[in-house]
C-alpha positions in Angstrom: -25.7 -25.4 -26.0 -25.0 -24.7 -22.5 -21.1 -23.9 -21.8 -18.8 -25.8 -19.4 -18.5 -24.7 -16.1 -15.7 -22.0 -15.4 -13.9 -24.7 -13.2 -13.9 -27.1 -16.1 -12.9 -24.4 -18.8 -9.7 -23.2 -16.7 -8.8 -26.8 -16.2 -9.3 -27.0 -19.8 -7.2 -24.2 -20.6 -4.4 -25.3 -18.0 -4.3 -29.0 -19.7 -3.7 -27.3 -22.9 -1.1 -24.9 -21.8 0.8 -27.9 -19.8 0.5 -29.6 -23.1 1.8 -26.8 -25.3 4.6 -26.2 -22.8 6.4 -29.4 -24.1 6.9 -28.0 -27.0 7.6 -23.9 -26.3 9.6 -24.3 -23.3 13.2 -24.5 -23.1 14.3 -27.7 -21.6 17.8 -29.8 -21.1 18.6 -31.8 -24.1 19.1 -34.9 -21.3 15.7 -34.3 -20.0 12.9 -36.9 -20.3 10.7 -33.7 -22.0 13.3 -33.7 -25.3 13.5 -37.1 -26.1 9.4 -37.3 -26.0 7.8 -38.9 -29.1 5.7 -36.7 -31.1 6.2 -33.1 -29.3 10.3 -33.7 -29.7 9.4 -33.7 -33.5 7.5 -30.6 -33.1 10.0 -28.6 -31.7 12.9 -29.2 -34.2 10.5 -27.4 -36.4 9.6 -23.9 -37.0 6.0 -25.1 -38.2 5.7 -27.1 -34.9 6.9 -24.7 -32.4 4.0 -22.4 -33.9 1.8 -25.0 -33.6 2.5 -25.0 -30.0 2.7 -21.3 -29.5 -0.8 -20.9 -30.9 -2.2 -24.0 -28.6 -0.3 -22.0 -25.3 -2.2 -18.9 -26.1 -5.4 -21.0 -26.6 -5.2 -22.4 -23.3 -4.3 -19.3 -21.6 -7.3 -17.4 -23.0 -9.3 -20.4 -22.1 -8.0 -19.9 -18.3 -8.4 -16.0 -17.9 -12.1 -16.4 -19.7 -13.1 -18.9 -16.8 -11.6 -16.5 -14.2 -13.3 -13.7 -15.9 -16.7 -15.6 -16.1 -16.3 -16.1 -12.2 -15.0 -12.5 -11.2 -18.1 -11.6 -12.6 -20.6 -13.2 -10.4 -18.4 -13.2 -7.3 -19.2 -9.3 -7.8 -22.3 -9.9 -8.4 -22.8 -11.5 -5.2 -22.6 -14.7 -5.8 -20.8 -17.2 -3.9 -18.4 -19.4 -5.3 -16.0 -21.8 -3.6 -12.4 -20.4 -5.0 -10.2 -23.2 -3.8 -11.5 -26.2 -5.4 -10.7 -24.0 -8.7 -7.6 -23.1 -7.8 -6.6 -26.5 -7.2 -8.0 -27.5 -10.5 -6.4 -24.9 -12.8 -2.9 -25.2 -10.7 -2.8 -29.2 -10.7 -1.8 -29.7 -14.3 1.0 -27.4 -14.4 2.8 -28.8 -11.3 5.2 -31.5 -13.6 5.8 -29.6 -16.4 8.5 -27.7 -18.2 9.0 -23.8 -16.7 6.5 -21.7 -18.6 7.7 -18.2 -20.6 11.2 -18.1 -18.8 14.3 -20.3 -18.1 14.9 -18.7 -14.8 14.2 -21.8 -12.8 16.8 -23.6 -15.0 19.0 -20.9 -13.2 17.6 -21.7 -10.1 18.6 -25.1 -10.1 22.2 -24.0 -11.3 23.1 -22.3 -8.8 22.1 -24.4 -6.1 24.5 -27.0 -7.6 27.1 -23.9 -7.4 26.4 -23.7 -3.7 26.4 -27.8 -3.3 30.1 -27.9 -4.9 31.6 -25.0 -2.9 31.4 -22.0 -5.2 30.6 -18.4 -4.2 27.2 -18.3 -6.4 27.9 -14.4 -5.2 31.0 -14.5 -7.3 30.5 -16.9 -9.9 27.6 -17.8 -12.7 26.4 -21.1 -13.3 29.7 -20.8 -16.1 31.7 -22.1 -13.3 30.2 -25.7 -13.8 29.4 -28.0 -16.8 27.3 -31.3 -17.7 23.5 -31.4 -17.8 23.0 -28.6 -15.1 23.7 -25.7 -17.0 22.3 -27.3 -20.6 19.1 -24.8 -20.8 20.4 -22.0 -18.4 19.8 -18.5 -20.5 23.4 -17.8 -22.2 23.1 -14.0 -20.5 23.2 -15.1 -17.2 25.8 -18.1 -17.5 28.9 -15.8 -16.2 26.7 -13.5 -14.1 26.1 -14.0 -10.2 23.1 -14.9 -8.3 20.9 -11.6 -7.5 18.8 -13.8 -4.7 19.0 -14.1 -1.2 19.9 -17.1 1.3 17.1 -18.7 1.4 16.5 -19.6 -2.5 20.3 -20.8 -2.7 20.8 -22.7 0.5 17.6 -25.1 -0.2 18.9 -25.4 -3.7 22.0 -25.9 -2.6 20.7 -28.5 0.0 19.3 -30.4 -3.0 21.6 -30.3 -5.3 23.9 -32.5 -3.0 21.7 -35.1 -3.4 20.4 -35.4 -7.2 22.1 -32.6 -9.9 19.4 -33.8 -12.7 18.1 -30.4 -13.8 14.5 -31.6 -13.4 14.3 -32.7 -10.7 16.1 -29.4 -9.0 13.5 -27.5 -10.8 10.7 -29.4 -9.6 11.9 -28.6 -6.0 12.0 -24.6 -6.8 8.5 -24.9 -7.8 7.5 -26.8 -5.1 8.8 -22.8 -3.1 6.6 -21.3 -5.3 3.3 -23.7 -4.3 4.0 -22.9 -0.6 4.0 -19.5 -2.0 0.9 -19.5 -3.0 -0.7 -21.5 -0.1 0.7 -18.5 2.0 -1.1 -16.4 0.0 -4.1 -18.3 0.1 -3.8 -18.4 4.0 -3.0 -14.9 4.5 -5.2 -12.9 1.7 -8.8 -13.5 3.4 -7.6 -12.2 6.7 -5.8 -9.1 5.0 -9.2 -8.5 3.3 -11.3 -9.3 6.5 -8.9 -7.0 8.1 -9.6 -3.9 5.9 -13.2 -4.9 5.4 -12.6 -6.0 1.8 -15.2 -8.9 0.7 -12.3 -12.2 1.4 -13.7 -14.1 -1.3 -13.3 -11.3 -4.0 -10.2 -10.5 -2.9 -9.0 -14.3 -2.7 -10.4 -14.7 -6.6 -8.5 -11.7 -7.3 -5.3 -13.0 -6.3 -5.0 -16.7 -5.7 -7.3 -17.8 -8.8 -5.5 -15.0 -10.9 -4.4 -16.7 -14.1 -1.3 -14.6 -14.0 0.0 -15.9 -10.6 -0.7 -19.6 -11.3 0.8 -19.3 -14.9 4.1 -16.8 -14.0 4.1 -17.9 -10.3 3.5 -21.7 -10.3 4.0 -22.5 -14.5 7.2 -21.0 -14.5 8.5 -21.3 -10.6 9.5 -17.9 -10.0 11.2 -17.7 -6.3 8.9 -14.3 -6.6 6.0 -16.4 -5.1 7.5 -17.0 -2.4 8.7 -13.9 -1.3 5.0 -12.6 -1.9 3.8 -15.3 0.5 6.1 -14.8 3.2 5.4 -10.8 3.0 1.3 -11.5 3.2 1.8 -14.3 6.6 4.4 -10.9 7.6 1.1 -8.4 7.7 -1.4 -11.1 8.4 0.6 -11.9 11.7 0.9 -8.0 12.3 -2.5 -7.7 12.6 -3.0 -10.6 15.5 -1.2 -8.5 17.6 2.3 -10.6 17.0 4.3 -7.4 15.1 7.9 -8.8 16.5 7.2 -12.5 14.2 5.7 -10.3 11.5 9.2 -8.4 11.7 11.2 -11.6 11.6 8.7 -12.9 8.7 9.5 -9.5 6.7 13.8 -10.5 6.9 13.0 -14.0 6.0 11.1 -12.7 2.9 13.5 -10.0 2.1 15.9 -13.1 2.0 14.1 -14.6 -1.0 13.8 -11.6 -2.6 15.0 -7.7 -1.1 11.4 -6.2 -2.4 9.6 -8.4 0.0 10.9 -6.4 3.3 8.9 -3.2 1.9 5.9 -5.1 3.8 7.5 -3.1 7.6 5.7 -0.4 6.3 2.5 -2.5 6.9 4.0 -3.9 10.2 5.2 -0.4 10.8 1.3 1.0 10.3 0.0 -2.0 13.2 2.6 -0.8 15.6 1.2 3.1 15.4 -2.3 3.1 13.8 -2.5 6.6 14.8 0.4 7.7 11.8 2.1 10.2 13.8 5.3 10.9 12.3 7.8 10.0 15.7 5.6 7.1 16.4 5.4 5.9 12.8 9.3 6.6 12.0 10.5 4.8 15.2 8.1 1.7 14.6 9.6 2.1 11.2 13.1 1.6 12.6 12.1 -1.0 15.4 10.2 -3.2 12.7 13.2 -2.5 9.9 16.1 -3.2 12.1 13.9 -6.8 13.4 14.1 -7.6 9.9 17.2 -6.5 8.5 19.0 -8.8 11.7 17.1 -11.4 10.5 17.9 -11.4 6.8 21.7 -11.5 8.2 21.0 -13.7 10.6 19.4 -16.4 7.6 22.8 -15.6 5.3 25.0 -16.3 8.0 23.0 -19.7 9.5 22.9 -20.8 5.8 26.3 -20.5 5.2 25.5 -18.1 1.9 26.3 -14.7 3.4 25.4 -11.3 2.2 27.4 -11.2 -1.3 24.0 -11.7 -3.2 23.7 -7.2 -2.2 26.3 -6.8 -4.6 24.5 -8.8 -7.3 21.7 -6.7 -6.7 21.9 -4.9 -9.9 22.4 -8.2 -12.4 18.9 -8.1 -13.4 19.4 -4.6 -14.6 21.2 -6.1 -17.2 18.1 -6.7 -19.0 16.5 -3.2 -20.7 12.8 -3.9 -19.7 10.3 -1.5 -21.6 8.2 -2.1 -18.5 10.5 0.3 -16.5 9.6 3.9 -16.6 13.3 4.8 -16.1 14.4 2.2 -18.9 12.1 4.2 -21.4 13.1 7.4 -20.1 17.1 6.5 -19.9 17.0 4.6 -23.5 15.2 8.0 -24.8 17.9 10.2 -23.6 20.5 8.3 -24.5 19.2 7.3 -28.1 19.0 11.6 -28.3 22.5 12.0 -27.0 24.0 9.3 -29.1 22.0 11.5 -32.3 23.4 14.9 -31.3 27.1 12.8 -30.9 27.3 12.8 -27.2 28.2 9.4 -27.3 30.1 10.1 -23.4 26.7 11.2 -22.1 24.9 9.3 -24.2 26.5 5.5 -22.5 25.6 7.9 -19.3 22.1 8.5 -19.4 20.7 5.1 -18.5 22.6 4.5 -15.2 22.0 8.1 -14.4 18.3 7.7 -15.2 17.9 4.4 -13.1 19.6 6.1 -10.0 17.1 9.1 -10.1 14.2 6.4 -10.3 15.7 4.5 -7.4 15.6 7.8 -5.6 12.2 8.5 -6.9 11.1 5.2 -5.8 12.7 5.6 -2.1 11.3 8.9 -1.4 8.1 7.6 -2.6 8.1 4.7 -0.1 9.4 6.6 2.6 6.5 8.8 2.0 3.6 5.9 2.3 5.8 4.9 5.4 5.2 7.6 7.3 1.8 8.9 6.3 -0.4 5.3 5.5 -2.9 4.6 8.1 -3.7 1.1 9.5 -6.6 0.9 7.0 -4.2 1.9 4.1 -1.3 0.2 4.8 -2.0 -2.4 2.2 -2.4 0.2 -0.5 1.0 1.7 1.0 2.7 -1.5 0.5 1.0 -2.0 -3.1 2.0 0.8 -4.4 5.7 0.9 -3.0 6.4 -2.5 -4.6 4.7 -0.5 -8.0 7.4 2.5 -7.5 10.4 -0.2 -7.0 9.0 -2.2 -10.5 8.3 1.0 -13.0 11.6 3.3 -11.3 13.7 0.7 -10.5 16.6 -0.6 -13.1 14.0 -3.2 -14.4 10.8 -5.1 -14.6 9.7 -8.2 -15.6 6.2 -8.7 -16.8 5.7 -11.2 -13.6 7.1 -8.4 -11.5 3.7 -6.8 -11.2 2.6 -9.7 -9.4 4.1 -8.7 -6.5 1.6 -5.8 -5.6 -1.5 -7.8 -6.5 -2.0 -8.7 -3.2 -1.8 -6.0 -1.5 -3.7 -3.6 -3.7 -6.7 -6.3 -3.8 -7.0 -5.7 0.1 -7.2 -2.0 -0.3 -10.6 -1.4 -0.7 -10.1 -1.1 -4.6 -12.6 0.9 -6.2 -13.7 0.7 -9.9 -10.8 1.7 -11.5 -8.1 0.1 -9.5 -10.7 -3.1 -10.1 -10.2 -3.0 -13.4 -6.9 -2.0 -13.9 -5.8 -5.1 -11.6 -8.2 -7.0 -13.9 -7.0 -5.8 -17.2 -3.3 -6.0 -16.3 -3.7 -9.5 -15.0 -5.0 -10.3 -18.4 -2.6 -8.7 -20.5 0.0 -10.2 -18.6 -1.3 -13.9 -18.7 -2.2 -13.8 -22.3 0.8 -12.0 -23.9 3.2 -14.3 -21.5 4.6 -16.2 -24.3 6.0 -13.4 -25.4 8.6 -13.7 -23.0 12.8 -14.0 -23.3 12.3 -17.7 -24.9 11.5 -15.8 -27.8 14.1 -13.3 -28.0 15.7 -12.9 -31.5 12.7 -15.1 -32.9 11.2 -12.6 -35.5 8.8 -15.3 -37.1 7.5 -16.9 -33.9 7.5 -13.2 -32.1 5.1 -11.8 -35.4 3.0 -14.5 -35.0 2.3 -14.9 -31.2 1.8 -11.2 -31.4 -0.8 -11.3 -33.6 -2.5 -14.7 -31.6 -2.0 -12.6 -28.4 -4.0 -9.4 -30.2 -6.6 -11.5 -31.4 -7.1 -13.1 -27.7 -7.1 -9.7 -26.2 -9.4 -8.5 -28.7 -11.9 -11.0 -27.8 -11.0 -10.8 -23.6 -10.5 -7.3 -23.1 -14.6 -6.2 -23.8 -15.5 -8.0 -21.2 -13.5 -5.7 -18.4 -16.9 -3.1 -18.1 -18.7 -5.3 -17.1 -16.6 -6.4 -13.8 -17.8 -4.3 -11.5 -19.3 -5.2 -7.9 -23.4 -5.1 -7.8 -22.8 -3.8 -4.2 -19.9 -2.5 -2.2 -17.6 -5.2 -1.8 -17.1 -5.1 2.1 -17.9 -6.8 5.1 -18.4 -5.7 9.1 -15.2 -5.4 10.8 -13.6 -7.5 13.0 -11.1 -7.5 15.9 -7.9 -8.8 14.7 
């Protein structure tokens, strides 16, 4: 019997997952998603919200198998059109429910802070009441927004015209599409550029299950940030380093991470790396940027107070942060030996020394990255900010997948992008809309083993036929 085609397989698996959403994702009891016939029933029941948690995994393993099935023969060689699958595995996830986290729920509260005249610097979607705020995550109802202008003020601009929480969060993840078209655009010429195979790198990244599922399922402003940074180096390399500059502010003011892509601008101003030249094409590219990220908060109206807020999603004890495991260590060892003082301590003393880590790191690829490994620079700052820095979300790793695709990856890095990607789709579920489930938690673990177990074999065999490179060209 002769399988479907990897197109129809992801498409498959993204049907399912759009299905099984109605039932695991959090959603306003006012929306049209609660009040639906047969998957409302399912939710008010443990047995059903299983039911649905078991289809979501299904689905997802159905849509990393058919990008794993075409990974392989795009290093193999063989050509494959990536768009026409992108479009197909991305199209059924556009209307629903926000997969894995209630962040855009957040989203679309603070813009509706910003449309009434609150400070969303100051105050947490707590400040307001009604439908808006009915599936916002209780831990960050009094907390302020940690985002920049540009996420706010275009919420903010809708929420003056409809405050259904829908509809607002159909509009963030409408940011997140143009995020990935920007990385669509801009990954082929990056790749091109550092004489990476475009269409491996663009299968890589944009038909990566775990951008489409993190990045467009659950409308993560993070996609856009990622897609302004990429247009910011892709412009570099035309010659146009002063835009790229401006695009690096405008993406820092989604997200601060995105303006770590100067050190790629930085690289195209002074491809020779000497240290002068690099550090003042550092400072010309950094100040370009950081005037534009002012310029955007005051234009906006929203300011700079979101620098403040910066450490609100520290709140959250990822695992996926070095320092975290490091800093909970200590202070689990302190609290033991009755240091209870040193012990509440440890963590914030922890994080700062992996913030330091993490800047001395970056200033380090700053200064010393080439022009042909300025994109591995980049990557692997954005990885020292995620595992040092005061948290990390399992989307989070996203943001280097980009630039690390361009870099000439060799074997390992290959499959280590590969195997993370998978990991991170697949055990997605296992996100904060289960915190404090135990039952549901147990058993998506053990679906998410059993899909790994069956996925993960198939990582040897990834690897390119030939070197996957082509001529260089002038950019």
């Amino acid at each position: 019997m002769r399988l479907p085609s990897p197109l129809v397989r992801g498409a498959v698996g993204a049907c399912v997952v759009a299905a099984a959403s109605l039932v695991t994702s959090v959603v306003p009891e006012s929306s049209w998603v609660a009040s639906l016939p047969i998957t409302s029933e399912l939710r008010a029941t443990l047995p059903g919200r299983m039911t649905g948690l078991t289809f979501m995994v299904a689905g997802l393993g159905l849509m990393v198998w058919a990008w794993l099935s075409v990974g392989r023969d795009v290093l193999a060689g063989v050509r494959h059109r990536i768009t026409p699958l992108v479009i197909a595995w991305s199209a059924p996830l556009l209307l629903t429910p926000p997969l894995f986290s209630r962040d855009a729920w957040s989203y679309a509260a603070q813009g509706a802070l910003v449309a009434k005249g609150f400070d969303p610097y100051a105050v947490g979607p707590g400040a307001l009441s009604g439908h808006i705020v009915e599936a916002v995550d209780p831990m960050w109802m009094a907390t302020p927004a940690p985002y920049g202008p540009v996420p706010l003020a275009y919420g903010g601009a809708l929420a003056r015209l409809t405050l259904d929480p829908y509809l607002l969060m159909l509009a963030h993840r409408a940011l997140a599409l143009l995020g990935i078209v920007l990385i669509a655009w801009a990954v082929p010429r990056l790749a091109t550029a550092c004489r990476v195979d475009p269409t491996i790198a663009t299968w890589l990244v944009v038909a990566n299950p775990a951008l489409i599922t993190h990045g467009l399922g659950a409308a993560h402003n993070d996609v856009l940030m990622l897609g302004i940074a990429c247009s910011a180096f892709a412009v570099a390399l035309t010659g146009h380093w002063g835009t790229a500059a401006v695009l690096a502010g405008a993406a820092a003011a989604v997200k601060l991470p995105g303006g770590l892509v100067v050190i790629a601008i930085a690289a195209v101003m002074s491809p020779l790396a000497r240290p002068r030249l690099r550090l003042a094409s550092l400072a010309i590219a950094g100040v370009v940027a950081v005037v534009t990220l002012a310029t955007i908060g005051e234009l906006t109206g929203v300011g700079s107070g979101w620098l403040s807020a910066l450490g609100v999603p520290g709140l959250v004890r990822s695992p996926l942060s070095i320092a975290n495991l490091i800093g909970l260590g200590a202070a689990a060892l302190l609290s033991w030996l009755g240091e209870n003082t040193a012990a509440k301590q440890a963590l914030q003393l922890v994080r700062l020394v992996g913030m330091l880590t993490a800047l001395a790191l970056i200033a380090a690829l700053g200064l010393r990255s080439s022009i042909h490994n300025a994109a591995r620079a980049v990557g692997f700052a954005l990885l020292a900010v995620i595992l040092l820095g005061p948290t990390a979300h399992d989307w989070y790793f996203v943001w280097s997948l980009p630039f690390l695709a361009v870099a000439r990856p060799g074997r390992r890095l290959t499959t280590a992008l590969v195997g993370t990607s998978t990991i991170l789709t697949i055990a997605a579920p296992l996100n904060s809309s289960l915190r404090g489930a135990l039952i549901p938690t147990l058993v998506t673990t053990s679906l998410v083993l059993v899909v790994l177990a069956t996925l993960l074999p198939n990582l040897p065999t990834l690897q390119p036929a030939r070197p996957a490179r082509v001529p260089a060209t002038t950019v």
